[in-house]
N, C-alpha and C positions, 0 to 999 in steps of 0.2 A: 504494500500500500504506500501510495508515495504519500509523503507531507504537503502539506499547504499550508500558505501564507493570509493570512486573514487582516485585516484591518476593518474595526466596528463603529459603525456611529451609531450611538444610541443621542435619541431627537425628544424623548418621553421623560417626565421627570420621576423620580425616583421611587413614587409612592406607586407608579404605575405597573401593569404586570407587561408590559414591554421590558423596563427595564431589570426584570426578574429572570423573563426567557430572555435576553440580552447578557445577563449574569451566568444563566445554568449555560447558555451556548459556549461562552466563554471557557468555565469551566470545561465543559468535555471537549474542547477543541483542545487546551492543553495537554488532559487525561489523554487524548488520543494519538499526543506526540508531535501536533498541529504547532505553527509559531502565532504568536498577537504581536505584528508589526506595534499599532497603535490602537488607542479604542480613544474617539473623540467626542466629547460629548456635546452636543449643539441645539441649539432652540430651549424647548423645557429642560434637557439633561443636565444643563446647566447650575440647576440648581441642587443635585445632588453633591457640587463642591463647595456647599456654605457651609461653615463651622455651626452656623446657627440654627441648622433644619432640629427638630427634636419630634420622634418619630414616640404615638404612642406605647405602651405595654404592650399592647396585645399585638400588635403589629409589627413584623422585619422590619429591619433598620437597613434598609438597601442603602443609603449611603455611604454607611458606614461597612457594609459588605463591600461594596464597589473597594471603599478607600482601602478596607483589607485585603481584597485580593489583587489589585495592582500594585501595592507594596509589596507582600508576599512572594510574586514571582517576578518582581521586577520590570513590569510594564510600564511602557509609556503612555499614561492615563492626561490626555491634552484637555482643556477646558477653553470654547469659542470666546475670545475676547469680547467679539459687537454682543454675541448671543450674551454675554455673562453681564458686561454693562448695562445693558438695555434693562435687564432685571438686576439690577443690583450687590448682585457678585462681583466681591473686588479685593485683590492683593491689593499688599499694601503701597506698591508703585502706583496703583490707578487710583489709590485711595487718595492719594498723595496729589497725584495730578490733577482731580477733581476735586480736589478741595474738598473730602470728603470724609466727615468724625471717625469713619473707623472702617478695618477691612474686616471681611470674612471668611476666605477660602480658605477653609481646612489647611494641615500640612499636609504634602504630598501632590498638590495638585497642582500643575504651571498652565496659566492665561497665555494662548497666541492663538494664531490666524488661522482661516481655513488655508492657506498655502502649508499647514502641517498635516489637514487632511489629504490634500493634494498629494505630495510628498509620499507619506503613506499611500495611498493607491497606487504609488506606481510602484511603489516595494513588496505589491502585495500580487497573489491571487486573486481573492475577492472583494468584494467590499460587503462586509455584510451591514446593512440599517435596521435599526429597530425604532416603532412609535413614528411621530411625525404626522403630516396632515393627512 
């Protein structure tokens, strides 16, 4: 069985079951020996890189899945700059730059452009998307 290269945009925000099948794909694509160029999050997805999401009891905390398992295996977990500003997501360079009380994004996550999703696609096989209009 040969390998493939993957790179994911998840487009759905975090509380969503997009971004759940997004996470198990993820998972067995490594389990299977598979690579994750990148996984980019844009539009909604974006909001799964706020420090400040606080997901009920009863309910996954896919954010905090996401953050753990792209640490974990060392992935390049990208976050859409316009997508992340437009809502409110902000390191604290952008916090900076907009004059803005305070930042959010978790550790572990880095704010850049779609030319990373770019990039990634052409490093890849597929491009897998989850969520989105």
């Amino acid at each position: 069985m040969a390998t493939m290269k993957f790179t994911l945009a998840l487009f759905s925000a975090p509380t969503s079951p997009a971004s759940r099948r997004a996470l198990r794909f993820a998972e067995a694509a490594l389990a299977g020996g598979h690579e994750i160029v990148r996984i980019f999050f844009y539009q909604e997805g974006v909001h799964g890189a706020s420090a400040n999401l606080v997901t009920p009891q009863d309910e996954p905390d896919l954010a905090r899945q996401w953050q753990d398992f792209i640490t974990a295996h060392g992935l390049d977990g990208v976050v859409c700059i316009a997508a992340a500003l437009r809502r409110g997501v902000l390191d604290g360079q952008e916090a900076r730059r907009y004059a803005r009380p305070a930042a959010n994004v978790a550790s572990g996550w880095a704010l850049s452009g779609l030319g990373q999703l770019h990039e990634a696609v052409q490093q890849s096989d597929r491009l897998v998307c989850f969520g989105g209009p």
